[in-house]
Each structure stands twice: as structure tokens, then as C-alpha cells.
Predicted model as a PDB file, atoms N, CA, C, CB and O in Angstrom, pLDDT in the B-factor column:
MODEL        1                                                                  
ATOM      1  N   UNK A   1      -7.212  -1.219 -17.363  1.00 72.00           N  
ATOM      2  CA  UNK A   1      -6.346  -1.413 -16.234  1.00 72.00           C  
ATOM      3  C   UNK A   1      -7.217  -1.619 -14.999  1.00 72.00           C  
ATOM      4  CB  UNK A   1      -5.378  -0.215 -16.058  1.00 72.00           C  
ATOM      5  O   UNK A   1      -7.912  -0.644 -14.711  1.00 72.00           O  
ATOM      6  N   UNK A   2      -7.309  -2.551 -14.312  1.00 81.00           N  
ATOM      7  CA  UNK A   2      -7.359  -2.595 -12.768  1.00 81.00           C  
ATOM      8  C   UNK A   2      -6.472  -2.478 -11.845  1.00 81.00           C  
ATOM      9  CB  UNK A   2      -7.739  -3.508 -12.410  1.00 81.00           C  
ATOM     10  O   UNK A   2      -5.304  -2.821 -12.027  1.00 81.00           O  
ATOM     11  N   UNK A   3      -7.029  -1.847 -10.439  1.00 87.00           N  
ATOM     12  CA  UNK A   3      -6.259  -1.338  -9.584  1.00 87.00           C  
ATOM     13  C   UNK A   3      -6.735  -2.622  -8.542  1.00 87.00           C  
ATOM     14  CB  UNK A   3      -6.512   0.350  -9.226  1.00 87.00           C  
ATOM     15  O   UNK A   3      -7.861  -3.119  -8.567  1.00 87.00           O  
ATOM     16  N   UNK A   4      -5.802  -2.979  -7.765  1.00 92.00           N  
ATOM     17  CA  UNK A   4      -6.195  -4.178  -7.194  1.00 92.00           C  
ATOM     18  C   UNK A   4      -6.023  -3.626  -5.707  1.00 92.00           C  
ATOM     19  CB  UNK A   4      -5.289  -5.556  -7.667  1.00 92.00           C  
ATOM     20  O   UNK A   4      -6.836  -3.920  -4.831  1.00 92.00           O  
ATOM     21  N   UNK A   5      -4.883  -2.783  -5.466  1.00 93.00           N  
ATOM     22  CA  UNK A   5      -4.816  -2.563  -3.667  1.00 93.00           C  
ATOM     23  C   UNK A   5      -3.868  -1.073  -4.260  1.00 93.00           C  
ATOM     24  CB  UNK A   5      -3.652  -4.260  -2.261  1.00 93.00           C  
ATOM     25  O   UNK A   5      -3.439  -0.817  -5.385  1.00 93.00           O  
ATOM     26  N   UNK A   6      -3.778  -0.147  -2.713  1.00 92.00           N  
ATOM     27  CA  UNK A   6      -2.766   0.680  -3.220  1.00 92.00           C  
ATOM     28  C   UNK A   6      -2.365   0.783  -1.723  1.00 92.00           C  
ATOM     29  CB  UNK A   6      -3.158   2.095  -4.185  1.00 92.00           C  
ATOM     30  O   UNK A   6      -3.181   0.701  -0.805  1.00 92.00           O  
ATOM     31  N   UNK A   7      -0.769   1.008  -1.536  1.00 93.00           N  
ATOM     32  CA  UNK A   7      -0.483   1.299  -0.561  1.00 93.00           C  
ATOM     33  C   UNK A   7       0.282   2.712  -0.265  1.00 93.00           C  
ATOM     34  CB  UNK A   7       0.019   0.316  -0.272  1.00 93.00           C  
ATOM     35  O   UNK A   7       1.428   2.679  -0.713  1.00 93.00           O  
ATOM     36  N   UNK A   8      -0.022   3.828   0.313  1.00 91.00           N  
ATOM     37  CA  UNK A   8       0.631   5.019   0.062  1.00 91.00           C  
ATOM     38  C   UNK A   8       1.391   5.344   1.866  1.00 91.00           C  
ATOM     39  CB  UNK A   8      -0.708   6.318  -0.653  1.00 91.00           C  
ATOM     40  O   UNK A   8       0.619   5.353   2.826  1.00 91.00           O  
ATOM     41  N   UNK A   9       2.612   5.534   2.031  1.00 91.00           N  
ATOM     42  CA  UNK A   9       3.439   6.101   3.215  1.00 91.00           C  
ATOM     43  C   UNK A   9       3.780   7.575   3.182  1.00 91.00           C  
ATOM     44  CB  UNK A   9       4.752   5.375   3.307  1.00 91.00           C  
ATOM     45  O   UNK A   9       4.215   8.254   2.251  1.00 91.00           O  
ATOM     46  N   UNK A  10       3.453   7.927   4.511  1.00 90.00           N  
ATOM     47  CA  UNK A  10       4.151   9.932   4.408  1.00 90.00           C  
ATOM     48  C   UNK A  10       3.625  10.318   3.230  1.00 90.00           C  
ATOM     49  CB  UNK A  10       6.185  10.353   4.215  1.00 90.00           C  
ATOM     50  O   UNK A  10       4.489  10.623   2.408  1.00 90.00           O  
ATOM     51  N   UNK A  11       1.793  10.474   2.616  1.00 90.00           N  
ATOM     52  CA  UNK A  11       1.900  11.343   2.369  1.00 90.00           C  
ATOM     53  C   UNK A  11       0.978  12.020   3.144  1.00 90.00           C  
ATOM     54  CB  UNK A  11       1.969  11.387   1.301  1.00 90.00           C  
ATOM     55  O   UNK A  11       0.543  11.339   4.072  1.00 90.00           O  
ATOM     56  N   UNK A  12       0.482  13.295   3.051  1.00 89.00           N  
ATOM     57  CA  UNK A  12      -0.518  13.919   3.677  1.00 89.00           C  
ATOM     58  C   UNK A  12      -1.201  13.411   5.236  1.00 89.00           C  
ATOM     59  CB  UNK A  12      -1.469  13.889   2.644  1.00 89.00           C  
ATOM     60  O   UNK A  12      -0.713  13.789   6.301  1.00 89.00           O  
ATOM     61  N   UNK A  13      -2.113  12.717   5.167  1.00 87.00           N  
ATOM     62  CA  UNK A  13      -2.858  12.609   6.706  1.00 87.00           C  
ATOM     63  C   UNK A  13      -2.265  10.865   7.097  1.00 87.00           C  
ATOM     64  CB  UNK A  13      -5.140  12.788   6.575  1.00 87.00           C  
ATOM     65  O   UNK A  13      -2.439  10.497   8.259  1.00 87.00           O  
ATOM     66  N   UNK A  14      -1.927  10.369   6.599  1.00 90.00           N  
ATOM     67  CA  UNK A  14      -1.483   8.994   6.561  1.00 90.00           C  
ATOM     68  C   UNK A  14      -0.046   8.671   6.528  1.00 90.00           C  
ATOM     69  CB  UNK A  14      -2.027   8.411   5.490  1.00 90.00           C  
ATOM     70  O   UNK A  14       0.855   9.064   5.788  1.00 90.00           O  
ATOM     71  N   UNK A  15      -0.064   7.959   7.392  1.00 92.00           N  
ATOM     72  CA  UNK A  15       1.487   7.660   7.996  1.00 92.00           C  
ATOM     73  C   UNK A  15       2.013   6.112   7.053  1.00 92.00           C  
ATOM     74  CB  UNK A  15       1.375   7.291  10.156  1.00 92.00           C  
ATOM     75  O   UNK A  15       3.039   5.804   6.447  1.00 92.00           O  
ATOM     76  N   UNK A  16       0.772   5.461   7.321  1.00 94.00           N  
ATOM     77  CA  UNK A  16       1.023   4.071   6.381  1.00 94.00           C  
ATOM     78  C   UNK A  16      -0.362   3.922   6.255  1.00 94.00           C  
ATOM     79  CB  UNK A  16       1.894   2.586   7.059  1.00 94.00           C  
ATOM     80  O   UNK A  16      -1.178   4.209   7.131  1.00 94.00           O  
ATOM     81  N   UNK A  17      -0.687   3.326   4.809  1.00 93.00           N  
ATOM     82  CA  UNK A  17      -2.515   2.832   4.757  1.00 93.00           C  
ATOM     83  C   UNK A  17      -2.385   2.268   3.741  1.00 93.00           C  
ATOM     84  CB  UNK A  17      -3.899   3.943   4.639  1.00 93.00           C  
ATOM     85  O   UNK A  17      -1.743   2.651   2.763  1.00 93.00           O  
ATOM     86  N   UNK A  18      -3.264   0.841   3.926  1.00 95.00           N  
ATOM     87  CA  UNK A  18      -3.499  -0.246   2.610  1.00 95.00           C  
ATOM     88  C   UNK A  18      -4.681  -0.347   2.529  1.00 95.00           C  
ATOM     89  CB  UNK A  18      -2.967  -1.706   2.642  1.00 95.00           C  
ATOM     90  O   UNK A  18      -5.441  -0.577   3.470  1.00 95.00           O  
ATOM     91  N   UNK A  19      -5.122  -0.105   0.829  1.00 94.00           N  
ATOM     92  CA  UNK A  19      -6.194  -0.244   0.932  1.00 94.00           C  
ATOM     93  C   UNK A  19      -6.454  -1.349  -0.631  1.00 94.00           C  
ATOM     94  CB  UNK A  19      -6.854   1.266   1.166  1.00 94.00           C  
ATOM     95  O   UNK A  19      -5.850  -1.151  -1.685  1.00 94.00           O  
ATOM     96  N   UNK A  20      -7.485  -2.484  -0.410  1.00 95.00           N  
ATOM     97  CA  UNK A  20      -7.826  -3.057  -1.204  1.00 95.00           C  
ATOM     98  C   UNK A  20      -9.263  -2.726  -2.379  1.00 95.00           C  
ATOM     99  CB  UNK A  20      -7.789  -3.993  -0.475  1.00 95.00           C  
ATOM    100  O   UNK A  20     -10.202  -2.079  -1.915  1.00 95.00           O  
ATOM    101  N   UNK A  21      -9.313  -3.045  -3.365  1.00 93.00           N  
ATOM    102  CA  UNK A  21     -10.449  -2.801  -4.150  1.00 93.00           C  
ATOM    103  C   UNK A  21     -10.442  -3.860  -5.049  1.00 93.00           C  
ATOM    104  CB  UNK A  21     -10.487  -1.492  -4.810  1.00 93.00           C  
ATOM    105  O   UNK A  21      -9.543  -4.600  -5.448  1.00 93.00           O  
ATOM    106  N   UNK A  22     -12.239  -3.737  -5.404  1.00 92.00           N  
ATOM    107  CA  UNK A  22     -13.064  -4.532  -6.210  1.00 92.00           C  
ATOM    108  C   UNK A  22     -12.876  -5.000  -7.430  1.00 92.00           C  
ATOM    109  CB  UNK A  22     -13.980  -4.055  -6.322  1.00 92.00           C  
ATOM    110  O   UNK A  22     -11.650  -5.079  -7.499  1.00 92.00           O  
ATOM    111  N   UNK A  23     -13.327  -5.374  -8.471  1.00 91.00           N  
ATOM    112  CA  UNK A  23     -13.535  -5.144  -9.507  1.00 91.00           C  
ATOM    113  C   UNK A  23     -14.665  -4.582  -9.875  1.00 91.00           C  
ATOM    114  CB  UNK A  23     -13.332  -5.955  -9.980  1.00 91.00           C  
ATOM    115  O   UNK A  23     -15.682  -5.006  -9.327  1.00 91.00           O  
ATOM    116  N   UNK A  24     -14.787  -3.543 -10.840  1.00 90.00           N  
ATOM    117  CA  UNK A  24     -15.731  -2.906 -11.126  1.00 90.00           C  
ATOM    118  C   UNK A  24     -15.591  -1.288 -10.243  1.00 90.00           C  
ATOM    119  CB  UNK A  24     -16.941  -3.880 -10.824  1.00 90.00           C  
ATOM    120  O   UNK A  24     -14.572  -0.619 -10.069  1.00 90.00           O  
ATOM    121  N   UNK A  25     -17.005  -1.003  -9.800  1.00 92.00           N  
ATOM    122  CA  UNK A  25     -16.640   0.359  -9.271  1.00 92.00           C  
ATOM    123  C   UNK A  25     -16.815   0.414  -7.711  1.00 92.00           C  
ATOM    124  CB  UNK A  25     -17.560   1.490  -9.964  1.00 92.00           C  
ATOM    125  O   UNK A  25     -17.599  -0.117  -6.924  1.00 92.00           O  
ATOM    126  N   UNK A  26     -15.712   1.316  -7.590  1.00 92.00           N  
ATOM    127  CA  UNK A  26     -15.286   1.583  -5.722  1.00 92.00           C  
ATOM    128  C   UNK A  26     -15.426   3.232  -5.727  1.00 92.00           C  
ATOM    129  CB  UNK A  26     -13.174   0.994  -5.088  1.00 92.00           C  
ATOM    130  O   UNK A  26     -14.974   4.142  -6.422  1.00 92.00           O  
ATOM    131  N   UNK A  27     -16.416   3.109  -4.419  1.00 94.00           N  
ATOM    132  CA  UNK A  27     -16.873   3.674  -4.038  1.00 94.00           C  
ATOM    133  C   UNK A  27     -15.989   4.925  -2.865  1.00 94.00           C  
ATOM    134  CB  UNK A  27     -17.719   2.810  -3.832  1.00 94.00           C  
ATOM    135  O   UNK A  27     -16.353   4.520  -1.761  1.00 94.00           O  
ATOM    136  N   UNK A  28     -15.168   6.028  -2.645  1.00 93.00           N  
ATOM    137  CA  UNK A  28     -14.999   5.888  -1.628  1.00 93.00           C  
ATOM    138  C   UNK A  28     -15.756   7.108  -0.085  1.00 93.00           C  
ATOM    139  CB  UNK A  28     -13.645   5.751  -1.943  1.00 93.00           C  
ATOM    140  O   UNK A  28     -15.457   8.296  -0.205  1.00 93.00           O  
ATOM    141  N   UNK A  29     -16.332   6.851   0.744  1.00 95.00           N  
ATOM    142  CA  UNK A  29     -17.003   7.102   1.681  1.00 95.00           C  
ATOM    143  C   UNK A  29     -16.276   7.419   2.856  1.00 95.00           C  
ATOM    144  CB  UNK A  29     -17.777   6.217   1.808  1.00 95.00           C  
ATOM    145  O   UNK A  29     -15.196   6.922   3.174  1.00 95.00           O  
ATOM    146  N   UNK A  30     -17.072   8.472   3.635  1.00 95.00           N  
ATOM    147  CA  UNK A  30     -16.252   8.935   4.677  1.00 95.00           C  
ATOM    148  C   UNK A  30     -16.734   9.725   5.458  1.00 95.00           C  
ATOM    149  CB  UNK A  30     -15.258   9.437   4.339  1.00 95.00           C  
ATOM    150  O   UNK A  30     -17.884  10.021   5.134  1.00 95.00           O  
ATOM    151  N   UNK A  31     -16.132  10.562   6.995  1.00 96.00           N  
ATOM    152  CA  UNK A  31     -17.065  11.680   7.083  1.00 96.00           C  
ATOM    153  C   UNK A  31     -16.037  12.784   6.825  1.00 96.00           C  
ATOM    154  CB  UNK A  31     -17.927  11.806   8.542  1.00 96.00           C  
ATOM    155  O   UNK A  31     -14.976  12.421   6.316  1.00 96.00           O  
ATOM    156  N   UNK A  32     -16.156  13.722   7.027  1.00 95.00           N  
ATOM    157  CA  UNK A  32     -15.040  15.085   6.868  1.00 95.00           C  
ATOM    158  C   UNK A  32     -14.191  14.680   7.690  1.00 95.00           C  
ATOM    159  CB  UNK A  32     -15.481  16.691   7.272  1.00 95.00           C  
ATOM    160  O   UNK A  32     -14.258  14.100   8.773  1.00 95.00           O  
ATOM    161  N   UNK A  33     -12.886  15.279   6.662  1.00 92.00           N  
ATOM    162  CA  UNK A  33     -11.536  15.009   6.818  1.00 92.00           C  
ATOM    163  C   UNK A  33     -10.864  13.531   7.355  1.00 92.00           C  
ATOM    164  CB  UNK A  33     -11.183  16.015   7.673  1.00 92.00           C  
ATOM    165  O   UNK A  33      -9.820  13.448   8.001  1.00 92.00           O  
ATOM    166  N   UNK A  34     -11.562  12.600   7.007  1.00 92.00           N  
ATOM    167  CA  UNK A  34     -10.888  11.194   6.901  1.00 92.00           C  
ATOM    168  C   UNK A  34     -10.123  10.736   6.369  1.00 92.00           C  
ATOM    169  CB  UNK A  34     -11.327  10.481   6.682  1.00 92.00           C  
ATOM    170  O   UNK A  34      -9.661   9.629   6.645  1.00 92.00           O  
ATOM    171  N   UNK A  35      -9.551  11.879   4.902  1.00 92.00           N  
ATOM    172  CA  UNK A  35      -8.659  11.509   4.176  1.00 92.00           C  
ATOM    173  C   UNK A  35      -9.346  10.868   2.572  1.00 92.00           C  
ATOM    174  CB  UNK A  35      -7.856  10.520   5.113  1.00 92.00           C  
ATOM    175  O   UNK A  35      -8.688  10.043   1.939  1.00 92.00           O  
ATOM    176  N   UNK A  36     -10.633  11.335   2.083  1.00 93.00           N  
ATOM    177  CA  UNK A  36     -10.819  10.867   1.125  1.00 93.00           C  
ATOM    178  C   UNK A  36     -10.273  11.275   0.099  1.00 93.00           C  
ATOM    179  CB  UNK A  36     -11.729  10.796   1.030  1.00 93.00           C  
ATOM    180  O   UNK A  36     -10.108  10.419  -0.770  1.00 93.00           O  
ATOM    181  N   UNK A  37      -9.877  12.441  -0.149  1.00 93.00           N  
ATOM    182  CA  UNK A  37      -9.004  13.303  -0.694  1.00 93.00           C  
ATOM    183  C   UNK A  37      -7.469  13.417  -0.861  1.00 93.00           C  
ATOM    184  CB  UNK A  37      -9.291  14.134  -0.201  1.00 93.00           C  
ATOM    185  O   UNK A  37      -6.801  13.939  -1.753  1.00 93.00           O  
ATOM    186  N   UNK A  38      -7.177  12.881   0.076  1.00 93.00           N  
ATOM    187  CA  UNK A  38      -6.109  12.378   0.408  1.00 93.00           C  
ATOM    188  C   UNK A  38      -5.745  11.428  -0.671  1.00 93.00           C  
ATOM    189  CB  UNK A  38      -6.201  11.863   1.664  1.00 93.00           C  
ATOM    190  O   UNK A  38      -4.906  11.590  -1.557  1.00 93.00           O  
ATOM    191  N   UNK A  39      -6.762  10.082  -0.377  1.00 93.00           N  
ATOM    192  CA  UNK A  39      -6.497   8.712  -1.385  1.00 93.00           C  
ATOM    193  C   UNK A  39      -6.807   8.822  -2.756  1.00 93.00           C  
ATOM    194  CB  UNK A  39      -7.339   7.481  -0.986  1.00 93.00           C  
ATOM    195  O   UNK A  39      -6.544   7.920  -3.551  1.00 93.00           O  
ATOM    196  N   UNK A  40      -7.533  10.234  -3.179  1.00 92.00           N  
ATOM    197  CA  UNK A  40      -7.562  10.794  -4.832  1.00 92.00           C  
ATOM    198  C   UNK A  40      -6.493  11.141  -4.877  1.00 92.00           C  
ATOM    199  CB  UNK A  40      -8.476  11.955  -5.392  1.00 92.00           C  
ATOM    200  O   UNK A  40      -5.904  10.684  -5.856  1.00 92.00           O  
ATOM    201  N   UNK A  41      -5.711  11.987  -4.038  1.00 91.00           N  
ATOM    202  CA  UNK A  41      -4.290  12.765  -4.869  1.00 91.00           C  
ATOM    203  C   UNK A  41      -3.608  11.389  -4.755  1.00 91.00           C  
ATOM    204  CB  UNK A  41      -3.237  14.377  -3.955  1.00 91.00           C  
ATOM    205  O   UNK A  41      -3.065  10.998  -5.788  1.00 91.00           O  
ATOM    206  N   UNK A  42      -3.560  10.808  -3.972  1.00 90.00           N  
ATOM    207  CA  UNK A  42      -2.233   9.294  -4.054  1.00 90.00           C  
ATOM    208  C   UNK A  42      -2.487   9.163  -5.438  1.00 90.00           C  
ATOM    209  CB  UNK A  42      -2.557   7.423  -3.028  1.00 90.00           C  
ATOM    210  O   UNK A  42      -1.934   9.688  -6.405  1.00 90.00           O  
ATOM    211  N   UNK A  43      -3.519   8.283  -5.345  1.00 89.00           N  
ATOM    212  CA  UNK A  43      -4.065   7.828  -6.840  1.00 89.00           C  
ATOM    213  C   UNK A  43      -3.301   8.929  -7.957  1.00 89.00           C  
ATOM    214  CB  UNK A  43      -6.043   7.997  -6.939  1.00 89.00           C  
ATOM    215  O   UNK A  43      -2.357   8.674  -8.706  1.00 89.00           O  
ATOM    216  N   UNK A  44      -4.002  10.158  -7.806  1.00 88.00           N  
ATOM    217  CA  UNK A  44      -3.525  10.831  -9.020  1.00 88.00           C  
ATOM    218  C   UNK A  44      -1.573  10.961  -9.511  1.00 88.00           C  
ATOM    219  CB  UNK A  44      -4.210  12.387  -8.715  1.00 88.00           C  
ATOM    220  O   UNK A  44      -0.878  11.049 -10.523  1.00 88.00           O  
ATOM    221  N   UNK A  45      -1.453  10.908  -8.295  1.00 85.00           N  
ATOM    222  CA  UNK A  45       0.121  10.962  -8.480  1.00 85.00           C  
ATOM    223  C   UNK A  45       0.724   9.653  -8.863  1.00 85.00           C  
ATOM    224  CB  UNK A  45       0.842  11.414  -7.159  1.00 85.00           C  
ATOM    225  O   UNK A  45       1.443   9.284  -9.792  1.00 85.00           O  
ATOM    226  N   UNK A  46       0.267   9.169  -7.984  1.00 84.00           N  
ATOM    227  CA  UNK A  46       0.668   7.272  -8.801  1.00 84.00           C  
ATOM    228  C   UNK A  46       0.454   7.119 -10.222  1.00 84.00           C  
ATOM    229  CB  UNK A  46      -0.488   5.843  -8.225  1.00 84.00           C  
ATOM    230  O   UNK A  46       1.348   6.616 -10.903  1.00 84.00           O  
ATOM    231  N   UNK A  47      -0.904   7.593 -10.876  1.00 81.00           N  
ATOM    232  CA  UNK A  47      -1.269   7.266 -12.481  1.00 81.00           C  
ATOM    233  C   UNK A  47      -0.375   8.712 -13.476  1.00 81.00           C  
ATOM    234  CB  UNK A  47      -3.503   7.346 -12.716  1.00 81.00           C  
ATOM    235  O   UNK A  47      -0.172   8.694 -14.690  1.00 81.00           O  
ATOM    236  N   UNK A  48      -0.005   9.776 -12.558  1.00 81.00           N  
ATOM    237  CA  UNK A  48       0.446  10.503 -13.453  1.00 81.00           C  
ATOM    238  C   UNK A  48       1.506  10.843 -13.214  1.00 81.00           C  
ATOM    239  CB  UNK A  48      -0.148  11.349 -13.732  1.00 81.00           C  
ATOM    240  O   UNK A  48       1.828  11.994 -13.509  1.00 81.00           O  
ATOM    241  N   UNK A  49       2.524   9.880 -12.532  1.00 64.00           N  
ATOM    242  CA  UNK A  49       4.493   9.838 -12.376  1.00 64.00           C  
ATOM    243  C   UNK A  49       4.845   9.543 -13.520  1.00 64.00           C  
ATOM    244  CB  UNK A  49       5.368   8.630 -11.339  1.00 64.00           C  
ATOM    245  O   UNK A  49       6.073   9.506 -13.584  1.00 64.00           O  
ATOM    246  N   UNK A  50       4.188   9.236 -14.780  1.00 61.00           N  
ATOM    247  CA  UNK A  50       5.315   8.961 -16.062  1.00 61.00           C  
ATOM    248  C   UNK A  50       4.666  10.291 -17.256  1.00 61.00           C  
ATOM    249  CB  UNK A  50       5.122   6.817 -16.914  1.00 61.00           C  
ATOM    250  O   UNK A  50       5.140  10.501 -18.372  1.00 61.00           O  
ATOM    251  N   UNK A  51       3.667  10.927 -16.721  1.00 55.00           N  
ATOM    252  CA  UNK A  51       3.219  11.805 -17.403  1.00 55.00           C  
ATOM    253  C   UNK A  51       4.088  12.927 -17.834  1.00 55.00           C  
ATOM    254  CB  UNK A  51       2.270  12.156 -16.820  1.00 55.00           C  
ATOM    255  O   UNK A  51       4.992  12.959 -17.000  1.00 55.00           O  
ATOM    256  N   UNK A  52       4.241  13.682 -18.540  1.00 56.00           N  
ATOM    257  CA  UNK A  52       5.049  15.125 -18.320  1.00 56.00           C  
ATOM    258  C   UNK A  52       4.075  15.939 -17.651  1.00 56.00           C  
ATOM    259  CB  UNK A  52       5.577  15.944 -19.758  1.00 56.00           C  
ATOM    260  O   UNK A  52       2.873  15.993 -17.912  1.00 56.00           O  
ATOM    261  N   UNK A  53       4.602  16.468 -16.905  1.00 54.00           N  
ATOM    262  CA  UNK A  53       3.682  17.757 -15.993  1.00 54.00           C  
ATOM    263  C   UNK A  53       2.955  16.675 -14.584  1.00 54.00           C  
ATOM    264  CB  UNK A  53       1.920  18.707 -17.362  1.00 54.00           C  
ATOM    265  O   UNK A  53       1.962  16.934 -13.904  1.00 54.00           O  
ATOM    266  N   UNK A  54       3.613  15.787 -14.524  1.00 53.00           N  
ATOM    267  CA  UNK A  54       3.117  15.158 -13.536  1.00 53.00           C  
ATOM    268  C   UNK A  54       3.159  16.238 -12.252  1.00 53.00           C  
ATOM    269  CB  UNK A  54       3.905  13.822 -13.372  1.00 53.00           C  
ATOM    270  O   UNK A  54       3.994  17.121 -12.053  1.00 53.00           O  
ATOM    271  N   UNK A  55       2.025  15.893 -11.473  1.00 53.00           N  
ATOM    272  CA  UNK A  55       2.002  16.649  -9.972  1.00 53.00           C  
ATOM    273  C   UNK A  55       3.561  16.326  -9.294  1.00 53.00           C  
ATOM    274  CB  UNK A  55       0.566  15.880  -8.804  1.00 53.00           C  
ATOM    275  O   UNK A  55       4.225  15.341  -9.618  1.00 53.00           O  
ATOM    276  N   UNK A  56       3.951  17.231  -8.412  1.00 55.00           N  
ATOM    277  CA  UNK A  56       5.264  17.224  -7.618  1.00 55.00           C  
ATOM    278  C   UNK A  56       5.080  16.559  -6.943  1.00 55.00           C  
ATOM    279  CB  UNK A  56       5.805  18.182  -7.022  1.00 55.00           C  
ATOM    280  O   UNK A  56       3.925  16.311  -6.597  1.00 55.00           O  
ATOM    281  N   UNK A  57       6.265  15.876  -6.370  1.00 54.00           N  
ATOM    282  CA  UNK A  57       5.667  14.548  -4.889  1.00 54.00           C  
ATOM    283  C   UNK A  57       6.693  15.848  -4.245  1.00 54.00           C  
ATOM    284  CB  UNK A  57       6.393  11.981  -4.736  1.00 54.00           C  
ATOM    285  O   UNK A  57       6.850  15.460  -3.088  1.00 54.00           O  
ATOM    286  N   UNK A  58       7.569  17.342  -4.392  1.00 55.00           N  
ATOM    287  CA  UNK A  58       7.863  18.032  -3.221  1.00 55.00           C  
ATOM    288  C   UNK A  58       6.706  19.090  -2.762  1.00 55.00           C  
ATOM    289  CB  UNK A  58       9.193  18.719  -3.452  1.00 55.00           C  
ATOM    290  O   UNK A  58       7.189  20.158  -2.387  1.00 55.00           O  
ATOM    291  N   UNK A  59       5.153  19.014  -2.706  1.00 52.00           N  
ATOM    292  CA  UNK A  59       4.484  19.478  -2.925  1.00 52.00           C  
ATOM    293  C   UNK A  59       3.607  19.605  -1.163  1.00 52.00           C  
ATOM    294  CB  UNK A  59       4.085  18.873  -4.188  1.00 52.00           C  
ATOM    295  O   UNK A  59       3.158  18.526  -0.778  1.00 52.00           O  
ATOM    296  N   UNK A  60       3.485  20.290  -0.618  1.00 53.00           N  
ATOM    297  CA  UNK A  60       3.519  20.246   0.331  1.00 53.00           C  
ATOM    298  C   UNK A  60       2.071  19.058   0.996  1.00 53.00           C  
ATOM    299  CB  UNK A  60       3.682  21.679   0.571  1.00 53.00           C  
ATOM    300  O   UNK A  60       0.990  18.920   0.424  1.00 53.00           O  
ATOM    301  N   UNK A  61       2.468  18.390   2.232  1.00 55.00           N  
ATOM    302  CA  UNK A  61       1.263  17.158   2.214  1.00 55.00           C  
ATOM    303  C   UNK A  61       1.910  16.052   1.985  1.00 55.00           C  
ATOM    304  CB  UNK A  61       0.076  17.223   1.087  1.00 55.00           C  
ATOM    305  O   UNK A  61       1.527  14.928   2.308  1.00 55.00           O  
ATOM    306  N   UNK A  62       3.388  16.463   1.153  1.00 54.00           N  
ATOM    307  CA  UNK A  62       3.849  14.632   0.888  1.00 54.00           C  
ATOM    308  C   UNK A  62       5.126  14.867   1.840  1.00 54.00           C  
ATOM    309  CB  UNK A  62       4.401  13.918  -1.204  1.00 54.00           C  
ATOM    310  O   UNK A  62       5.903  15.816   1.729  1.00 54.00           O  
ATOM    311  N   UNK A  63       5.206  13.859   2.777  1.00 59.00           N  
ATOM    312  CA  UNK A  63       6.163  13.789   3.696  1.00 59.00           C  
ATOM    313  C   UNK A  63       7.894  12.768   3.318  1.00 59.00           C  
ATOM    314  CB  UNK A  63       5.210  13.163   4.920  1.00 59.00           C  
ATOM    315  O   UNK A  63       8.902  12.512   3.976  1.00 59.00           O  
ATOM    316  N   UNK A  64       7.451  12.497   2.031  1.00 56.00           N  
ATOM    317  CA  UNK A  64       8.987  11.412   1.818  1.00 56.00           C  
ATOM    318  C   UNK A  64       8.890  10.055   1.504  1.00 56.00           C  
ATOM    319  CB  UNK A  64       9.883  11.237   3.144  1.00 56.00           C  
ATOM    320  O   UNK A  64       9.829   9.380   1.082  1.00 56.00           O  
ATOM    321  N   UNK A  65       7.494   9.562   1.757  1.00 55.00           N  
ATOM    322  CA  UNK A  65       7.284   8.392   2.024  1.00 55.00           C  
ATOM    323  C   UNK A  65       7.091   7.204   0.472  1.00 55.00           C  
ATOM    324  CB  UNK A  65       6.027   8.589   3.001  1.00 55.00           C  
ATOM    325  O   UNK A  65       6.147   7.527  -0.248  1.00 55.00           O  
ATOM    326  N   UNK A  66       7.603   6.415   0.175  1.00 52.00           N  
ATOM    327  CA  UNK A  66       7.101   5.445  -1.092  1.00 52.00           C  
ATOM    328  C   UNK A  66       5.181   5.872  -1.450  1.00 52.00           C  
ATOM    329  CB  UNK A  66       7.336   3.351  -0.407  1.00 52.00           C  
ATOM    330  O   UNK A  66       4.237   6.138  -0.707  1.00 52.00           O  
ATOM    331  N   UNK A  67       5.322   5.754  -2.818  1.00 49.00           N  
ATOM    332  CA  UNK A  67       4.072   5.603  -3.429  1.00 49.00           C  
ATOM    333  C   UNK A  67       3.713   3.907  -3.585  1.00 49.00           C  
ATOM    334  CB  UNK A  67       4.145   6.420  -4.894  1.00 49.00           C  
ATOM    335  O   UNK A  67       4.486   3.626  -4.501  1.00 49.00           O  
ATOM    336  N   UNK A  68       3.314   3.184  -3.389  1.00 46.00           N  
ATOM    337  CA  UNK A  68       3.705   1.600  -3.580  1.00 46.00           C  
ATOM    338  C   UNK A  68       2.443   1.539  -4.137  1.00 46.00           C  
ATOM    339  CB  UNK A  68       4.103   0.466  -2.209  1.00 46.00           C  
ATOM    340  O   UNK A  68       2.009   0.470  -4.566  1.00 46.00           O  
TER     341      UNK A  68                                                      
ENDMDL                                                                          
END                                                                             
């Protein structure tokens, strides 16, 4: 599977953010509290919404917003 862009709204430190990627491996960089962490849990919740035991999107940090 490739991930080509992800766009995540309301959750955590980000109100709206698009972000595009490579093929191959992406890197992501930052200084403290920019939200890199942030764009792992998106990710994780996006790849594990059809999982059972998927993470909660009522989990505090997620404000309401589309996973896109």
C-alpha cells in the first residue's frame, strides 16, 4: 500500500493540515511539540478504523473533525 497525501481536521493540535508524501520512505522532522505525534496517531487511527479494537476517535485530542 502507498500513502500518497493525508488530510486530518479537529484532531489534536491541528485545526486543518495536508500533508503530501513520497514514494518510498518519509521521514517526519520537527522541533518539540510541532505535532509529529500528532500525524502518527492520525495515521494510526486512519490504518486501524476497520480493525477490531481500533483506537477511539472519542478519545480525548480528537475534536470531531473528518479523518480524510
Amino acid at each position: 500500500m502507498y500513502l500518497d497525501s493525508l488530510r486530518v481536521q479537529g484532531f489534536r493540535r491541528f485545526d486543518d493540515i495536508s500533508l503530501r508524501f513520497k514514494n518510498g520512505l518519509n521521514v517526519i522532522v520537527g522541533p518539540n511539540n510541532a505535532g509529529k505525534t500528532a500525524v502518527v496517531d492520525a495515521l494510526r487511527v486512519l490504518l486501524s478504523a476497520s480493525d477490531e479494537g481500533s483506537i477511539r476517535l472519542n478519545r480525548p485530542g480528537y475534536r470531531g473533525g473528518p479523518l480524510v
